[in-house]
C-alpha positions in Angstrom: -2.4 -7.3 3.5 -5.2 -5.8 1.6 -6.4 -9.1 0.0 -7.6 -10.1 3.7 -9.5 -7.2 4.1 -11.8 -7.5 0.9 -9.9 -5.9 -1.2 -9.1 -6.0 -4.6 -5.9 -7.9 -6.0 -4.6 -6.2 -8.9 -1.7 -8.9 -9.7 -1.8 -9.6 -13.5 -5.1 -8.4 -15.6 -7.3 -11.2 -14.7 -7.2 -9.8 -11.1 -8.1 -6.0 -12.0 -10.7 -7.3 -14.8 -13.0 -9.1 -12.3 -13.0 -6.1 -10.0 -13.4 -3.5 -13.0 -15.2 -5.4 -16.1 -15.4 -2.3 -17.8 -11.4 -2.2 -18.5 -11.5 -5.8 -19.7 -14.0 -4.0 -22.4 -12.1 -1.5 -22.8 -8.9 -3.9 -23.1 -6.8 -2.1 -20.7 -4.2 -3.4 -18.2 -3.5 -2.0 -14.4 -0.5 -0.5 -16.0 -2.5 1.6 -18.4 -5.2 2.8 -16.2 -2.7 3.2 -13.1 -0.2 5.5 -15.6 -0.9 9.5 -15.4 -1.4 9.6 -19.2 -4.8 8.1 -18.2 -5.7 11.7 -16.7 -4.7 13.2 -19.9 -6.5 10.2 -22.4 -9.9 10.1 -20.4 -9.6 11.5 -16.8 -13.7 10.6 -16.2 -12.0 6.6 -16.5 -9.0 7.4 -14.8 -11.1 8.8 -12.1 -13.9 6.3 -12.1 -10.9 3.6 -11.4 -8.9 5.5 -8.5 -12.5 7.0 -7.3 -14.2 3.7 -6.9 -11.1 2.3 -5.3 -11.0 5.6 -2.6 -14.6 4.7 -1.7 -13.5 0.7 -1.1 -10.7 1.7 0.8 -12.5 3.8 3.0 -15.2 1.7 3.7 -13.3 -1.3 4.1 -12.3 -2.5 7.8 -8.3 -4.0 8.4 -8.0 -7.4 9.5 -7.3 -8.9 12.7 -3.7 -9.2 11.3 -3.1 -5.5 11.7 -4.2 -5.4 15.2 -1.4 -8.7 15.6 1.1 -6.9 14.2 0.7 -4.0 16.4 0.3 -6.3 19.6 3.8 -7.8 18.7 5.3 -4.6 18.2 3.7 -3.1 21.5 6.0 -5.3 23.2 9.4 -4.4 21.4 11.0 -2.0 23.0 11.7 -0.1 19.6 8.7 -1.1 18.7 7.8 -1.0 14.8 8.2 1.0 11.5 5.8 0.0 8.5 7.3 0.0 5.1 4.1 -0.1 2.5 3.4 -0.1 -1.4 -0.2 -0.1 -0.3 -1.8 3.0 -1.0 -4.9 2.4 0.8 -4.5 4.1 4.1 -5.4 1.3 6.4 -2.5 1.2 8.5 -2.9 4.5 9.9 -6.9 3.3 10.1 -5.2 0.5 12.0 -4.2 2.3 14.6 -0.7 2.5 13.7 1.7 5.8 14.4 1.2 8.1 11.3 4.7 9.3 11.9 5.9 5.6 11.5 4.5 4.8 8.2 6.5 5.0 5.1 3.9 5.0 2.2 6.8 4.5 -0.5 4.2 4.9 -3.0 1.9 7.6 -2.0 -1.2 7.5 -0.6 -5.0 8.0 -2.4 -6.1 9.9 0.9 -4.1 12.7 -0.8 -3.7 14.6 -4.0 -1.8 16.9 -6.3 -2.2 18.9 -9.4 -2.1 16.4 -12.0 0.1 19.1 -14.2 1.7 19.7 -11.2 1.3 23.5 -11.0 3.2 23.4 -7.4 4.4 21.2 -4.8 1.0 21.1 -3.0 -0.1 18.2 -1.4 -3.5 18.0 0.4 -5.9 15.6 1.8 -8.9 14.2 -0.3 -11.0 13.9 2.7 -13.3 16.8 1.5 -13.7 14.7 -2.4 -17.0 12.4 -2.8 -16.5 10.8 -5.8 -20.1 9.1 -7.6 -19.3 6.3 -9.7 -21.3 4.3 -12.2 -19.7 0.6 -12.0 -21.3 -0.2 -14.6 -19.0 1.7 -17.1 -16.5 2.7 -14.5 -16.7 6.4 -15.1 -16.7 9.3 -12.7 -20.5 10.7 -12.4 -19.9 13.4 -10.2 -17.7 16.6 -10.6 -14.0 16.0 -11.3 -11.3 17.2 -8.6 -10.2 20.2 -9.3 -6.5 21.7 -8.1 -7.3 24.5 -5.5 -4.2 26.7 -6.7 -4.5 26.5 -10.6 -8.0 24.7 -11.1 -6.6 22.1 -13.3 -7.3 18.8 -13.1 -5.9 16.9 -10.2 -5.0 13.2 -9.3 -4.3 11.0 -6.5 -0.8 11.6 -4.7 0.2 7.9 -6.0 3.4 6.9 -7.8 2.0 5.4 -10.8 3.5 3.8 -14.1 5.7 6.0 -16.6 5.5 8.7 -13.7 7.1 11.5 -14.0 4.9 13.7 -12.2 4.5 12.5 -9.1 4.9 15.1 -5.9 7.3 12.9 -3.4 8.1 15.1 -1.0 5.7 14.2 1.4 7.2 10.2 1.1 10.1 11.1 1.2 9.7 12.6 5.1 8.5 9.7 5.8 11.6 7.9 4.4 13.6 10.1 6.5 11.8 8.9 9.3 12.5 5.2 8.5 15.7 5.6 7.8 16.4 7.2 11.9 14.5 4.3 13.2 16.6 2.1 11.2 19.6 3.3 12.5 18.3 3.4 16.2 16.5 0.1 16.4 18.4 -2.6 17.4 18.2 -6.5 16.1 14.6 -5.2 13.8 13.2 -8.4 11.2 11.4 -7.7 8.3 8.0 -9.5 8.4 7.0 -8.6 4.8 3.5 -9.7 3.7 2.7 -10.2 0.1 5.4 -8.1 -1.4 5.7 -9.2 -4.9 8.1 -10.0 -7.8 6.1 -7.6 -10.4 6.3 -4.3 -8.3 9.5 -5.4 -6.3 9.6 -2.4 -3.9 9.5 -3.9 -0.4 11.3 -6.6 -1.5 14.1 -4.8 -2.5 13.6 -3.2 0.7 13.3 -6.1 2.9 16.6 -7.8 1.3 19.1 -5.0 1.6 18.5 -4.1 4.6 20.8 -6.8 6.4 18.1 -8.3 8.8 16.1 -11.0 9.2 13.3 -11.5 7.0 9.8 -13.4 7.4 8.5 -13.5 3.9 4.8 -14.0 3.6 3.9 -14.7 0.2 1.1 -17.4 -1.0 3.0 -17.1 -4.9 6.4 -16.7 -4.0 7.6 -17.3 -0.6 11.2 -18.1 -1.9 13.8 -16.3 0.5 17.7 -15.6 -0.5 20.0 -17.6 0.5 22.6 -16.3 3.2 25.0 -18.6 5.9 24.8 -15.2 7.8 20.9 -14.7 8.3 18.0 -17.4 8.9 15.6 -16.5 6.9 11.8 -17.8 6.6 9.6 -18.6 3.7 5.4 -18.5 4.5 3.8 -20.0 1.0 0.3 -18.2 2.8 -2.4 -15.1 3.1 -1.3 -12.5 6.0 -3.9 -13.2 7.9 -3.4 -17.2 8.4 0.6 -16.4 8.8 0.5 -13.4 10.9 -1.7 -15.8 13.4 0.4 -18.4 13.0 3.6 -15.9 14.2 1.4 -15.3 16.9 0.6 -18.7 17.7 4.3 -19.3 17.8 5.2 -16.5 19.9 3.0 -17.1 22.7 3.6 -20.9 22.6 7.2 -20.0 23.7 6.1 -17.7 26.4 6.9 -14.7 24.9 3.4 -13.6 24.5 2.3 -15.9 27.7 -0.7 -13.4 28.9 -2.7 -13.6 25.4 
């Protein structure tokens, strides 16, 4: 979903190294800078990565498939429940319920002591980070942790993790699981969900329902004689259009 907004794809180094020459310098991998040892190694890097992206994702606008999705789901009458490795916020900037987002992996609106001191959680609305691109460093301050004035870090489940707060996604998952268990007859469109961090995927196929799979490098669905399920080798935007296309050319969205 993210790609269609401007955003950087992170998918394999080559991806993260044309956003962030610096760390193809510096020879390091997503997994290496997205890993909480970072904060410990060099948190001015670790920062300048996660900072730099906070400022992208914040500026950047959703696409027009957002506002399809939510049109679709407008007219279900359990409506919808978003399921998200995306960290970026731009659901909720969307338009979408914030008490029907699961962010499985965190969110960088948020943040935590990067020891963790305590189980505080708060919002990173109030942090301006300064970076220089040009060596991908934090310029300004670093965050600080208001209850122990360590250093903190984003509220994101990273690599090698084991200090990650997740209470606050896992109310959310709570609130996923109800709507499960109330919706009736739900399919899983699931755009972009890769093979590498296989999260929604996992997700998507055990939950027992239909799933649209929207996936420009692997579109490949299970195989099931119980369940039709459907393959898009495309962007979210172009398939999410499509769906819509589809819908109203059987009536079911007549009055677009």
């Amino acid at each position: 979903m993210g790609v269609d907004s401007g955003l950087a794809d992170f998918r394999g180094a080559e991806g993260l190294w044309r956003a962030y020459p610096p760390l193809r310098q510096a020879g390091l991998r997503f997994e290496e800078i997205a890993n909480p040892h970072a904060f410990e190694r060099d948190p001015g890097l670790a920062w300048g990565f996660y900072g730099h992206r906070l400022l992208r994702y914040r500026e950047a606008a959703p696409h027009r498939g957002f506002a399809i999705l939510r049109e679709i789901a407008a007219r279900l009458p359990d409506g919808s429940f978003i399921f998200t490795s995306n960290v970026d916020g731009h659901f909720q900037k969307a338009g979408f319920d914030d008490e029907a987002i699961c962010e499985v992996h965190g969110s960088i609106h948020h943040m935590q002591c990067a020891a963790p001191c305590s189980n505080h959680i708060w919002p990173a609305d109030e942090f301006d980070p300064v970076v220089d691109e040009s060596t991908c460093r934090l310029a300004s301050p670093l965050p600080r942790c208001p209850d122990c004035g360590g250093l903190a870090r984003p509220n994101i489940l990273m690599f090698g993790d084991w200090s990650w707060l997740n209470w606050r996604t896992a109310k959310q998952q709570e609130r996923f699981a109800e709507w499960r268990r109330a919706a009736s007859n739900p399919v899983v469109i699931e755009c972009g969900a890769g093979k590498s961090v296989a999260t929604v995927r996992m997700m998507s196929e055990r939950s027992g329902f239909p799933i649209i799979r929207v996936n420009l490098r692997d579109p490949e669905v299970p195989a099931s004689n119980r369940i039709k399920h459907i393959g898009m080798p495309m962007g979210a935007l172009p398939a999410l259009e499509g769906i819509r296309a589809a819908l109203s050319e059987i009536g079911y969205l007549s009055d677009w």
